[in-house]
N, CA, C and O atoms as a Tinker XYZ file with bonds, in Angstrom:
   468  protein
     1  N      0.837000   -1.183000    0.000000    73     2
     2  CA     0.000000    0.000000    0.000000    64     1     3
     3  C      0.878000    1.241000    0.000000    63     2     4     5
     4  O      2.022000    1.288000    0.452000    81     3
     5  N      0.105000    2.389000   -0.645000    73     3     6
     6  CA     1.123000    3.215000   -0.568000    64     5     7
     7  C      1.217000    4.076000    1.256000    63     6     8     9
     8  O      1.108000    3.612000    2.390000    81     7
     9  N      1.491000    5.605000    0.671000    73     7    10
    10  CA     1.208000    6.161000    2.118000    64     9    11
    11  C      0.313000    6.852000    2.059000    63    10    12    13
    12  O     -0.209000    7.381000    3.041000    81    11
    13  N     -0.078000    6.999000    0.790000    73    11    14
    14  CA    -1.397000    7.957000    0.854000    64    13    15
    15  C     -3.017000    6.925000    1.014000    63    14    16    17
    16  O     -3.242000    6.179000    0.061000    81    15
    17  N     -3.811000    6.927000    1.916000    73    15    18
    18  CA    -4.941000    5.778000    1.798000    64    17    19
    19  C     -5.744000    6.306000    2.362000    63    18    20    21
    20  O     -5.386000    7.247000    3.071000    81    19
    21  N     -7.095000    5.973000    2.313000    73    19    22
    22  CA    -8.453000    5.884000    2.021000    64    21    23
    23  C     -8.889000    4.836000    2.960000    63    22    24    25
    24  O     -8.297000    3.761000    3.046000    81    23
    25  N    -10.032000    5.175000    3.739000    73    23    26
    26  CA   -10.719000    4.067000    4.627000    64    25    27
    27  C    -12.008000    4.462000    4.319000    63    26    28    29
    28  O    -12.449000    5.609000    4.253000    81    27
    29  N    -12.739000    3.100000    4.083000    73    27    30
    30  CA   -14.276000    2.656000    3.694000    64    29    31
    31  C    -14.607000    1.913000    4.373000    63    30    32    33
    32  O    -13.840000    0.976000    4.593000    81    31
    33  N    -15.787000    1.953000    4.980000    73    31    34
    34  CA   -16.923000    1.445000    6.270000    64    33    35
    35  C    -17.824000    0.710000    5.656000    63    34    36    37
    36  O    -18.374000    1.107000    4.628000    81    35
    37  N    -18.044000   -0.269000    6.124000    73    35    38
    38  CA   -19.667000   -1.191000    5.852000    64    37    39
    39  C    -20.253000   -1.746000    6.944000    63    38    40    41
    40  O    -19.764000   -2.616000    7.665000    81    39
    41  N    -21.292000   -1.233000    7.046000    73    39    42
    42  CA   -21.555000   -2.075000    7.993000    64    41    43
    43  C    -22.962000   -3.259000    7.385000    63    42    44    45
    44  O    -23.995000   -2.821000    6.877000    81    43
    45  N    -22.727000   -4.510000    7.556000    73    43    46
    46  CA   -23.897000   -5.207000    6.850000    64    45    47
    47  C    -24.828000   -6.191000    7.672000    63    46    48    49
    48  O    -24.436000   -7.300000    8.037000    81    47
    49  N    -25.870000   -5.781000    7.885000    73    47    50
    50  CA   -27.110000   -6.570000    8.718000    64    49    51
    51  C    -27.024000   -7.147000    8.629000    63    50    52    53
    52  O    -26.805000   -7.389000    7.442000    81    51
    53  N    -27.016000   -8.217000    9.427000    73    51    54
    54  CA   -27.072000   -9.766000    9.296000    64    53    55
    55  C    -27.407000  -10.348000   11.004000    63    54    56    57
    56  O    -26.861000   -9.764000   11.939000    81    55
    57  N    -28.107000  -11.233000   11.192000    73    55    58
    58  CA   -28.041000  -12.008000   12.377000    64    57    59
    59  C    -27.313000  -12.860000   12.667000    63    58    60    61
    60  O    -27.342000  -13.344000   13.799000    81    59
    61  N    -26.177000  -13.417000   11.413000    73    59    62
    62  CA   -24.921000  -14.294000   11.980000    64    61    63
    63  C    -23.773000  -13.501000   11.077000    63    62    64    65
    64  O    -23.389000  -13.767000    9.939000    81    63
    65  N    -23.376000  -12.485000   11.933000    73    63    66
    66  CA   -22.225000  -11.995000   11.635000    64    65    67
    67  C    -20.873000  -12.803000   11.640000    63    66    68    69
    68  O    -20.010000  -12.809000   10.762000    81    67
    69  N    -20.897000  -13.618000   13.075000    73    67    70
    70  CA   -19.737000  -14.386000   13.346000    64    69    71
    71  C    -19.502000  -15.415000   12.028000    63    70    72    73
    72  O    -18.406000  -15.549000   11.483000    81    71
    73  N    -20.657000  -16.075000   11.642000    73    71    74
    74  CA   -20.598000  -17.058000   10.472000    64    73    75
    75  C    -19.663000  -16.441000    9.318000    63    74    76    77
    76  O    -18.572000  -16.925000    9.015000    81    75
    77  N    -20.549000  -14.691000    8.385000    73    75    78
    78  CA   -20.221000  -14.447000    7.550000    64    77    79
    79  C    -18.520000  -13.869000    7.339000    63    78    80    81
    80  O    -17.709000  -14.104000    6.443000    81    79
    81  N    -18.411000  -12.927000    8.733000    73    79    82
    82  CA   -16.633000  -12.698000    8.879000    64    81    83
    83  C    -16.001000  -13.625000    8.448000    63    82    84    85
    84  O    -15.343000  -13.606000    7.408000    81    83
    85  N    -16.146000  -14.674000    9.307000    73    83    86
    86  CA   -14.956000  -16.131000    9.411000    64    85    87
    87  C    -15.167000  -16.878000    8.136000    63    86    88    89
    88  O    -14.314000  -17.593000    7.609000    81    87
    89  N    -16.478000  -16.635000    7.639000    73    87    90
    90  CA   -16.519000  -17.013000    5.737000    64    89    91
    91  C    -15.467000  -16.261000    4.818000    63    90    92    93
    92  O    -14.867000  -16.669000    3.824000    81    91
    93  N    -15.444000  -15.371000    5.285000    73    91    94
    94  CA   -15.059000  -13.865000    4.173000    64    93    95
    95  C    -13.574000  -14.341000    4.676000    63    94    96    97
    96  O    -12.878000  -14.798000    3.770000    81    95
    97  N    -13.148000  -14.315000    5.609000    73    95    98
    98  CA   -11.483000  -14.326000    5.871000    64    97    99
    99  C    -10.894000  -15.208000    5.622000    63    98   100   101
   100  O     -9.746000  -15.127000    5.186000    81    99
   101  N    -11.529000  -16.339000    5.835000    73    99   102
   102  CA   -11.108000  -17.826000    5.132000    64   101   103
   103  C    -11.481000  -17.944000    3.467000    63   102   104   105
   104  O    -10.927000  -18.827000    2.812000    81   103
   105  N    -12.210000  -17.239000    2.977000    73   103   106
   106  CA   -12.274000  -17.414000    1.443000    64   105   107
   107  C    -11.156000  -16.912000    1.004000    63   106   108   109
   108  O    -10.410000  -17.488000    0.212000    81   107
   109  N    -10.883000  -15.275000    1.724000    73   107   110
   110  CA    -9.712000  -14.066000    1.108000    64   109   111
   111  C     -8.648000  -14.927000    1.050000    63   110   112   113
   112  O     -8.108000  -15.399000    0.049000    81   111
   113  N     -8.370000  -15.108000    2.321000    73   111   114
   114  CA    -7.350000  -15.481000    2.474000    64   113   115
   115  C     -6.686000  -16.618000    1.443000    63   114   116   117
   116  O     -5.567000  -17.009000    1.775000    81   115
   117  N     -7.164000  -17.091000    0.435000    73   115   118
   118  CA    -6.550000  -18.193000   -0.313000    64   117   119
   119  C     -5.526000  -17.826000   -1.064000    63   118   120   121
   120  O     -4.748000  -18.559000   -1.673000    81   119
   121  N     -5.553000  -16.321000   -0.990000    73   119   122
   122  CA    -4.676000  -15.409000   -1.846000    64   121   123
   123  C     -4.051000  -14.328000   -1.357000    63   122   124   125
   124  O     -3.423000  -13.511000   -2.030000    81   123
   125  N     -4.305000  -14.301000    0.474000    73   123   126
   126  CA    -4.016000  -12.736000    1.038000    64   125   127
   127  C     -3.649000  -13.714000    2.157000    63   126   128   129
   128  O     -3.803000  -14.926000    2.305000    81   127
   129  N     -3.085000  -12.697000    2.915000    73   127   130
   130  CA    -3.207000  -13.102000    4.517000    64   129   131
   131  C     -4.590000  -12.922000    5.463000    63   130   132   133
   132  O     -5.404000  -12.011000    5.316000    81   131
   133  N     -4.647000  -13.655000    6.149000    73   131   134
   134  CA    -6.176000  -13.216000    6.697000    64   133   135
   135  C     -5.852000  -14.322000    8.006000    63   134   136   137
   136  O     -5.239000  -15.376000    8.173000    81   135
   137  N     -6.581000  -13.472000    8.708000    73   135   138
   138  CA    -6.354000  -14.360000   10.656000    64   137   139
   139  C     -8.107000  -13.728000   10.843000    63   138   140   141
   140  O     -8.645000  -12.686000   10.471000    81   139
   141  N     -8.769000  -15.339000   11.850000    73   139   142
   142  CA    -9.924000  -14.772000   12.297000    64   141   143
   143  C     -9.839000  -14.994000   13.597000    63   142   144   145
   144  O     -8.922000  -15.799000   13.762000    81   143
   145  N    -10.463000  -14.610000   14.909000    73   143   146
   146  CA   -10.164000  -15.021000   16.101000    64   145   147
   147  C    -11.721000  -15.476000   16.786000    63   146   148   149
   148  O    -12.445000  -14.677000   17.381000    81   147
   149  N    -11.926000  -16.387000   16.643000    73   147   150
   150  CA   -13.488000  -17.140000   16.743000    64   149   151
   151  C    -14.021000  -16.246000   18.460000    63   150   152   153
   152  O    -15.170000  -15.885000   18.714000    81   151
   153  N    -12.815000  -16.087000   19.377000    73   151   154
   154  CA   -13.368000  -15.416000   20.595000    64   153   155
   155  C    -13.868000  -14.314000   20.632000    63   154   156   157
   156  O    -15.000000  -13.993000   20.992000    81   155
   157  N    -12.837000  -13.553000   20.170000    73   155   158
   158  CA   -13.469000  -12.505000   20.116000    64   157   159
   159  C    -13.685000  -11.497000   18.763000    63   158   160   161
   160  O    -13.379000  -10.309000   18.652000    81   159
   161  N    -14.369000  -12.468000   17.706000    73   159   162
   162  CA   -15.164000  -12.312000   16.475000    64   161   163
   163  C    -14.440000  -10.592000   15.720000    63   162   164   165
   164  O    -14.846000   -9.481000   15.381000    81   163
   165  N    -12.955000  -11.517000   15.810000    73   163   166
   166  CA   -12.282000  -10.542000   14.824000    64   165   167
   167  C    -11.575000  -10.733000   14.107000    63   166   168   169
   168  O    -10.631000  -11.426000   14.488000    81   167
   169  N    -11.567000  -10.307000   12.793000    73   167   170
   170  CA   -10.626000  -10.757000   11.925000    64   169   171
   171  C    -10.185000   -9.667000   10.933000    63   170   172   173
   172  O    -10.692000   -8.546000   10.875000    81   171
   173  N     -8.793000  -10.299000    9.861000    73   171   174
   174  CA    -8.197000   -9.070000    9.302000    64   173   175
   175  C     -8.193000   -9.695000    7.677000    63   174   176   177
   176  O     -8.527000  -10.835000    7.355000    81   175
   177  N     -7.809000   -8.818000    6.947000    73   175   178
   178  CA    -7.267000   -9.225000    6.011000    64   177   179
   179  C     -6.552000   -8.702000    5.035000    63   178   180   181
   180  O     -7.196000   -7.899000    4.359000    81   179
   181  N     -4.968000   -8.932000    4.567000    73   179   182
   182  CA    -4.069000   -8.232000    4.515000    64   181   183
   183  C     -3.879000   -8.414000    3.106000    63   182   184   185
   184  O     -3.292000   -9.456000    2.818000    81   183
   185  N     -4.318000   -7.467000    1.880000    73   183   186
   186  CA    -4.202000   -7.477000    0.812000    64   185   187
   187  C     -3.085000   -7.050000   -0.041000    63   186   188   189
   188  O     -2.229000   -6.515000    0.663000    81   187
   189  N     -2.708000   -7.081000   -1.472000    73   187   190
   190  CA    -0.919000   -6.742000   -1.815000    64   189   191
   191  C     -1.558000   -4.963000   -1.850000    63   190   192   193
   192  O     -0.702000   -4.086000   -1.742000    81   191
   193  N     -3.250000   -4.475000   -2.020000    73   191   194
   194  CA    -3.803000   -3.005000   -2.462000    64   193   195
   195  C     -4.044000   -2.617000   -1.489000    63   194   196   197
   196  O     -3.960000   -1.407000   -1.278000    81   195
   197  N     -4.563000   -3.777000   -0.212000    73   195   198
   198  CA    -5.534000   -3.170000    0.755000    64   197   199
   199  C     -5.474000   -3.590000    1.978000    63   198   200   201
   200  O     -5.099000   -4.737000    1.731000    81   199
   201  N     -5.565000   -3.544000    3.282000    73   199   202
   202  CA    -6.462000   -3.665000    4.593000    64   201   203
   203  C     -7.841000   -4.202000    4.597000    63   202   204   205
   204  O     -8.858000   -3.746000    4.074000    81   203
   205  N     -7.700000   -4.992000    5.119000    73   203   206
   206  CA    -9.423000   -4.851000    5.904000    64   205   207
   207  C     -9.257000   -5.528000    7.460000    63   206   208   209
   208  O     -8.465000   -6.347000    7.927000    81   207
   209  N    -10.404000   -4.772000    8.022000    73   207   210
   210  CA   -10.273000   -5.187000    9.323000    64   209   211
   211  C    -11.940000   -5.471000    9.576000    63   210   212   213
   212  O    -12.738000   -4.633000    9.158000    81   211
   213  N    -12.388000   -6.603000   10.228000    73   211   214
   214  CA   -13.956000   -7.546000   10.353000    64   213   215
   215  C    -14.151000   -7.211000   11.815000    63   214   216   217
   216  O    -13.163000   -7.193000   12.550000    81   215
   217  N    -15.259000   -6.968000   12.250000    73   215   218
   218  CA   -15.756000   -6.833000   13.672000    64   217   219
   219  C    -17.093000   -7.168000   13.738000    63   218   220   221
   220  O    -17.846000   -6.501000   13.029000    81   219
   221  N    -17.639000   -8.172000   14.523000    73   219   222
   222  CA   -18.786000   -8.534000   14.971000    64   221   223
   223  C    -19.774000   -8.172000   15.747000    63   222   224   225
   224  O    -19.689000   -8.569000   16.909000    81   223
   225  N    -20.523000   -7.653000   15.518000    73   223   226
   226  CA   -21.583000   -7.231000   17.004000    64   225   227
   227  C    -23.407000   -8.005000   16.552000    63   226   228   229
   228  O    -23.778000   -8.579000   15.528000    81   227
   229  N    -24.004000   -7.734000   17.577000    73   227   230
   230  CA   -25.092000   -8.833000   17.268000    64   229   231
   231  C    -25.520000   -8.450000   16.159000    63   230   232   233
   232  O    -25.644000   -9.497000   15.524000    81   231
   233  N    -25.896000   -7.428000   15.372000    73   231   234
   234  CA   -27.065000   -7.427000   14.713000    64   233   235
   235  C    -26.624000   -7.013000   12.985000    63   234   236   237
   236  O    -27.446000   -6.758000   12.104000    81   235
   237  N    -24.989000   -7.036000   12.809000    73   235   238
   238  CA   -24.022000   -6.831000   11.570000    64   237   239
   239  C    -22.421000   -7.032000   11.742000    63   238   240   241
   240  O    -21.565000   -7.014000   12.626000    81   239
   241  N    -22.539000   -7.212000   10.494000    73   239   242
   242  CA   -20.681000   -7.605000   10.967000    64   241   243
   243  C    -20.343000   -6.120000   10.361000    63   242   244   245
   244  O    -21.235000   -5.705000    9.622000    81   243
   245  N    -19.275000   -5.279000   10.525000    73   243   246
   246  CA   -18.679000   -3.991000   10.624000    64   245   247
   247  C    -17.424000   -4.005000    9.451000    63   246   248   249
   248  O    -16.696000   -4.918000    9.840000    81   247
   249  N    -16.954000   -3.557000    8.479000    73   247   250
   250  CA   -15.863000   -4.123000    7.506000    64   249   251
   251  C    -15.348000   -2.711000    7.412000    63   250   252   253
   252  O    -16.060000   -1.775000    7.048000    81   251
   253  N    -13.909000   -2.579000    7.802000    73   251   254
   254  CA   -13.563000   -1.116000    7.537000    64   253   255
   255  C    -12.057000   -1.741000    6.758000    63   254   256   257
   256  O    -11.224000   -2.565000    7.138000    81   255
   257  N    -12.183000   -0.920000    5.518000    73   255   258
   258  CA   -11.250000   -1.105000    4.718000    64   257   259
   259  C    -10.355000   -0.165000    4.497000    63   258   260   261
   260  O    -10.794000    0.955000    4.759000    81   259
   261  N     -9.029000   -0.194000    4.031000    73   259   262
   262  CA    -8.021000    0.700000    3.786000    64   261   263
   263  C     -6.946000    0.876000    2.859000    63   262   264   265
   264  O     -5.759000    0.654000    3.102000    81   263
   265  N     -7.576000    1.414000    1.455000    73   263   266
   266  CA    -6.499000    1.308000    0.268000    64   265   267
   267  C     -6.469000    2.522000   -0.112000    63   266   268   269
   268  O     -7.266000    3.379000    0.270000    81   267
   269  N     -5.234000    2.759000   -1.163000    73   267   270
   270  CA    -4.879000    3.717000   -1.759000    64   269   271
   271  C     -6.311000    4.086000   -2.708000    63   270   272   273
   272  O     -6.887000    3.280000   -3.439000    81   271
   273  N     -6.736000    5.653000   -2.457000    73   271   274
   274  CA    -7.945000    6.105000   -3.470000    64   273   275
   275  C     -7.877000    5.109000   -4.782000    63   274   276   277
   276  O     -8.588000    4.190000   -5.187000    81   275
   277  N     -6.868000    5.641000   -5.171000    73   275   278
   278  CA    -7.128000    4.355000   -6.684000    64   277   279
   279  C     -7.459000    3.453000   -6.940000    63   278   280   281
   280  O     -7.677000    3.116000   -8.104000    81   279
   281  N     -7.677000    2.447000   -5.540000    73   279   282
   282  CA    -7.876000    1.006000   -5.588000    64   281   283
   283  C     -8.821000    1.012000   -4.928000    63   282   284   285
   284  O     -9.102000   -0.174000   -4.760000    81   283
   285  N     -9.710000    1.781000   -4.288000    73   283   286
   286  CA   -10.684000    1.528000   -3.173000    64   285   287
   287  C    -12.097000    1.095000   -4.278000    63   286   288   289
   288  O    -12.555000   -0.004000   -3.967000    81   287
   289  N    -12.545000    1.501000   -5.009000    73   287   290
   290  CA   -13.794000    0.702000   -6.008000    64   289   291
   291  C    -12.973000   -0.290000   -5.843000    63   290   292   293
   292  O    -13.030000   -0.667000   -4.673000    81   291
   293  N    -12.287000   -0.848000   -6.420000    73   291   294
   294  CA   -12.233000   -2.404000   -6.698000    64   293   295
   295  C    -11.788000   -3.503000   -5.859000    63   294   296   297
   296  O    -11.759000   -4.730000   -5.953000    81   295
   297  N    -11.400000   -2.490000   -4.873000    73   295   298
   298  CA   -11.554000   -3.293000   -3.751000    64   297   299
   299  C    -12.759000   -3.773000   -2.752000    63   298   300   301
   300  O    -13.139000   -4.854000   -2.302000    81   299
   301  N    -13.194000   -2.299000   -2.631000    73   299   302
   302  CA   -14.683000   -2.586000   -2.186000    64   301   303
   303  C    -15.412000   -3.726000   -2.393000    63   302   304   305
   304  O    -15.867000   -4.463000   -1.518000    81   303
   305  N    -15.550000   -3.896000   -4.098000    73   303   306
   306  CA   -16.192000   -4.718000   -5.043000    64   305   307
   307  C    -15.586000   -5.956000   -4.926000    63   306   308   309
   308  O    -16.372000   -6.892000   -5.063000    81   307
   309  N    -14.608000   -6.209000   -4.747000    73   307   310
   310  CA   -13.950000   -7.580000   -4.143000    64   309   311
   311  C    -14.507000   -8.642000   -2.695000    63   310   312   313
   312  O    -15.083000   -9.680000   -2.372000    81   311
   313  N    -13.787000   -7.392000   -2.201000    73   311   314
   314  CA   -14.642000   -7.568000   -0.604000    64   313   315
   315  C    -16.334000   -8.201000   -0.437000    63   314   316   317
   316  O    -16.873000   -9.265000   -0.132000    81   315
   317  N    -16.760000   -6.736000   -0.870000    73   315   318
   318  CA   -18.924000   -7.022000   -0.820000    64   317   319
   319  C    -19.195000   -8.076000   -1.872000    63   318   320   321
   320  O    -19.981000   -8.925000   -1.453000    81   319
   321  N    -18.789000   -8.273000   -3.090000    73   319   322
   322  CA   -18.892000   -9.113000   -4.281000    64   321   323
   323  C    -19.103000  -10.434000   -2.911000    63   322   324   325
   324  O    -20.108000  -10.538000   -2.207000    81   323
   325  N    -18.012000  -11.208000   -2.841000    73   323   326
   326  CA   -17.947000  -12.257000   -1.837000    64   325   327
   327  C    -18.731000  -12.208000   -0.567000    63   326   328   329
   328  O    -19.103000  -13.309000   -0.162000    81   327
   329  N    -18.934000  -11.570000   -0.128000    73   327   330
   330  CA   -19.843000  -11.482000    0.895000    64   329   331
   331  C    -21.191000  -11.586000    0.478000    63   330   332   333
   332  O    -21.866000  -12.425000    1.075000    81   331
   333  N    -21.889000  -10.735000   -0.664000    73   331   334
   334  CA   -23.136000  -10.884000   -0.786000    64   333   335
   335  C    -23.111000  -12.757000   -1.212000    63   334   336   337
   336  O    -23.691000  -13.708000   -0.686000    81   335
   337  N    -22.023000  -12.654000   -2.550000    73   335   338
   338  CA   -22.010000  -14.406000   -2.832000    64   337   339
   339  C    -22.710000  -15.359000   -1.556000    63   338   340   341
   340  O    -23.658000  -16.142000   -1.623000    81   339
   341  N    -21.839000  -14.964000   -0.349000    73   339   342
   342  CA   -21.896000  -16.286000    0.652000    64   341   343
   343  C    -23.247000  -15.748000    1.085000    63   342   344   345
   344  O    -24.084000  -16.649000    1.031000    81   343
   345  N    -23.808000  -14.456000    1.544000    73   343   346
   346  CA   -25.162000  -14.445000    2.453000    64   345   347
   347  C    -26.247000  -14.636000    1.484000    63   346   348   349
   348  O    -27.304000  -14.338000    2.039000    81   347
   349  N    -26.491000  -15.124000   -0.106000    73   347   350
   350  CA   -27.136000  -14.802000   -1.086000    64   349   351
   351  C    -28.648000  -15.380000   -0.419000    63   350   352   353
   352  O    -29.507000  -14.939000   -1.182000    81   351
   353  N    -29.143000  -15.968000    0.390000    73   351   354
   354  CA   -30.135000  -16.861000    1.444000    64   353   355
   355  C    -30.428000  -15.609000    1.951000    63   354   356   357
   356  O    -31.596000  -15.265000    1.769000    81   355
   357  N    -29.726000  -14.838000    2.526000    73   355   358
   358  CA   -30.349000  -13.512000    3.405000    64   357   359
   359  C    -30.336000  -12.106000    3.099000    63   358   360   361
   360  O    -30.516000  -11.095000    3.778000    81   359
   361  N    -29.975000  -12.400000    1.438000    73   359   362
   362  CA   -30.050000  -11.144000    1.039000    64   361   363
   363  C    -29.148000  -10.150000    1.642000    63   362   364   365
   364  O    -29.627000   -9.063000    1.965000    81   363
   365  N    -27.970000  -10.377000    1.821000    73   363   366
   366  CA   -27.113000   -9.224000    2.315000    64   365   367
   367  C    -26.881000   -8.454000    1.361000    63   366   368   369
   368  O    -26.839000   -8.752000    0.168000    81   367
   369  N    -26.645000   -6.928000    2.088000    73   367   370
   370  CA   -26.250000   -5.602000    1.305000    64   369   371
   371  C    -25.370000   -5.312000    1.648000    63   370   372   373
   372  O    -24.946000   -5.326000    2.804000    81   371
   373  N    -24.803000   -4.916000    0.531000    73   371   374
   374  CA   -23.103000   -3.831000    1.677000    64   373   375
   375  C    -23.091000   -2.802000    0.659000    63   374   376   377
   376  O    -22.986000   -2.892000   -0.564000    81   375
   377  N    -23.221000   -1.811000    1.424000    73   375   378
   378  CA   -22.935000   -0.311000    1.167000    64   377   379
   379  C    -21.833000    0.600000    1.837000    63   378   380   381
   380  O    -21.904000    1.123000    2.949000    81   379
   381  N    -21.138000    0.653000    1.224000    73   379   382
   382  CA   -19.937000    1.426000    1.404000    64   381   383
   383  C    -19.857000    2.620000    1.866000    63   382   384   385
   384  O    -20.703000    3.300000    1.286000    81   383
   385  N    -19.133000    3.377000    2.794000    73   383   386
   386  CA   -18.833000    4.792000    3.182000    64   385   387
   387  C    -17.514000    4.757000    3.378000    63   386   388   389
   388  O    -16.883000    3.961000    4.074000    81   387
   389  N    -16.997000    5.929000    2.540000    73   387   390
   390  CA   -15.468000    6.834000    2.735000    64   389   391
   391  C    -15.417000    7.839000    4.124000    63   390   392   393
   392  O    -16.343000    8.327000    4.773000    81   391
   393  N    -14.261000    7.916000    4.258000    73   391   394
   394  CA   -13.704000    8.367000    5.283000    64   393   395
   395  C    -14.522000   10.041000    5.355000    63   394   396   397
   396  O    -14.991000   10.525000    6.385000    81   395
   397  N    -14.524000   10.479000    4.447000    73   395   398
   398  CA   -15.080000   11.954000    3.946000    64   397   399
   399  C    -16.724000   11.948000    3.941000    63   398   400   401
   400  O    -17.377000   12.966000    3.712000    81   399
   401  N    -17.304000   10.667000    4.222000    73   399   402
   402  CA   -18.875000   11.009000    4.407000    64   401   403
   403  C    -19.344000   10.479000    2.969000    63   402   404   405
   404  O    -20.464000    9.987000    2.830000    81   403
   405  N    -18.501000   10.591000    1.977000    73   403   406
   406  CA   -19.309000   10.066000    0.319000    64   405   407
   407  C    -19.355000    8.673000    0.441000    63   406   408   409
   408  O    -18.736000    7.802000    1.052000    81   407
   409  N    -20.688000    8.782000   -0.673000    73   407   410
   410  CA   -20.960000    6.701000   -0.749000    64   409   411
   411  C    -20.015000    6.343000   -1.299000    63   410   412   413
   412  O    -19.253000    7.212000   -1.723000    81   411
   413  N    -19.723000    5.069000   -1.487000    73   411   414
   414  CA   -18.465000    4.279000   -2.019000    64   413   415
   415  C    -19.276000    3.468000   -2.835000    63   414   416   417
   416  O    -20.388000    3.919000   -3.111000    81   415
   417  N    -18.949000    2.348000   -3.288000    73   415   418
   418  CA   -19.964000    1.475000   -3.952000    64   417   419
   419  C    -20.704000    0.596000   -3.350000    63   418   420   421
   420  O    -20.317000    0.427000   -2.193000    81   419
   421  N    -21.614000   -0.044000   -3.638000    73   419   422
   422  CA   -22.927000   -0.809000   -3.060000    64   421   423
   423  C    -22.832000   -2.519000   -3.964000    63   422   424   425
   424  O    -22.919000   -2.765000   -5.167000    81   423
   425  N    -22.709000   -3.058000   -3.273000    73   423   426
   426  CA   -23.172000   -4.533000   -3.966000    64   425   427
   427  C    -24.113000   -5.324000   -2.702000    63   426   428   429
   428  O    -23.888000   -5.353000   -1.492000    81   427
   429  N    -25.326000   -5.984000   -3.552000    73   427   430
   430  CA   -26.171000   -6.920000   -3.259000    64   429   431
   431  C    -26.540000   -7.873000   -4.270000    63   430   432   433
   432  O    -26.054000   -7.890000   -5.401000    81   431
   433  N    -27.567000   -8.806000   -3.757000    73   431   434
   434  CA   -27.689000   -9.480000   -4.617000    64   433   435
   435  C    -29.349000   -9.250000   -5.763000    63   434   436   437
   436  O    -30.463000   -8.851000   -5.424000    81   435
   437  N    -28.989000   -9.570000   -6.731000    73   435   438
   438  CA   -29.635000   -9.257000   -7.987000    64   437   439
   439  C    -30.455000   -9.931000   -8.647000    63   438   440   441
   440  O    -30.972000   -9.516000   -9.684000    81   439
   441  N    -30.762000  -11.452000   -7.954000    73   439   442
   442  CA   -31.156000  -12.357000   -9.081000    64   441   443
   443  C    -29.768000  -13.082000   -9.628000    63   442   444   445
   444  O    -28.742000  -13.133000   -8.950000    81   443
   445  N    -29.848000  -13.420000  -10.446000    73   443   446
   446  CA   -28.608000  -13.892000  -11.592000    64   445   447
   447  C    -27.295000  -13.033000  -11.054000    63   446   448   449
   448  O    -26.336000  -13.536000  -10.469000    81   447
   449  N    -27.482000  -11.428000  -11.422000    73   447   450
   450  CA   -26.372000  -10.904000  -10.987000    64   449   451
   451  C    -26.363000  -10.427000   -9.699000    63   450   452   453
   452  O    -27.148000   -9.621000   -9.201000    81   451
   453  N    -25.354000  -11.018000   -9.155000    73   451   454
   454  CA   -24.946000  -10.336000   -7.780000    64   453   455
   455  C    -24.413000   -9.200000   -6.959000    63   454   456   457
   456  O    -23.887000   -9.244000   -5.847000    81   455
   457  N    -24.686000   -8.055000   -7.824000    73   455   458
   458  CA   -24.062000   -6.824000   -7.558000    64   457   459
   459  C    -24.814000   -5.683000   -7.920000    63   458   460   461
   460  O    -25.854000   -5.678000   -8.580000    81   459
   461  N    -24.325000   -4.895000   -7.529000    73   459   462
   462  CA   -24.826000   -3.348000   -8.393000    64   461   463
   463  C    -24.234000   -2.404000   -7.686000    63   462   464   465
   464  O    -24.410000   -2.130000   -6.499000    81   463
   465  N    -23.245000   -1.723000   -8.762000    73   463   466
   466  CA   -22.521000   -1.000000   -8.787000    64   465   467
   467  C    -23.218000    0.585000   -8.432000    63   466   468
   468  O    -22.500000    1.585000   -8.416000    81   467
């Protein structure tokens, strides 16, 4: 990453947050570094563009991400892409917020397509 970066917030409803984190960090990870800690429902994940850091509380899991402006869409879209994939049963949304208050991008699921930009 460089030194200049960008942090984006999601927070996504769900009633089994703990499930979907420890999904998401163990998928990333096949290609990143990623640690989840089942106690206390936290996990990271260490990209060659980006950060992310997973936090659990009852009623959404919390995803705050951290890449260089240039990479933050497609990272986003990386991130929520896979997540909506795994909650596609509960209809998860993830909507994005930048550090500055602007939306970031939004993916859910679509039917057939799983996103929307």
């Amino acid at each position: 990453m460089t030194d200049r970066t960008t942090t984006t917030c999601a927070d996504v409803i769900t009633d089994r947050p703990g499930r979907y984190g420890k999904q998401l960090v163990s998928h990333l990870s096949r290609r990143s570094v990623g640690s989840w800690d089942d106690d206390s429902a936290l996990g990271t994940v260490e990209f060659s563009k980006a950060h992310a850091a997973l936090s659990c509380f009852d009623d959404h899991l919390h995803i705050e991400l951290t890449a260089a402006p240039e990479d933050l869409d497609q990272m986003e879209d990386v991130v929520g892409r896979h997540l909506v994939r795994f909650g596609t049963r509960d209809e998860l949304t993830v909507v994005w917020v930048r550090d500055d208050g602007t939306r970031g991008t939004q993916q859910r699921h679509l039917g057939e397509s799983s996103q929307d930009r």
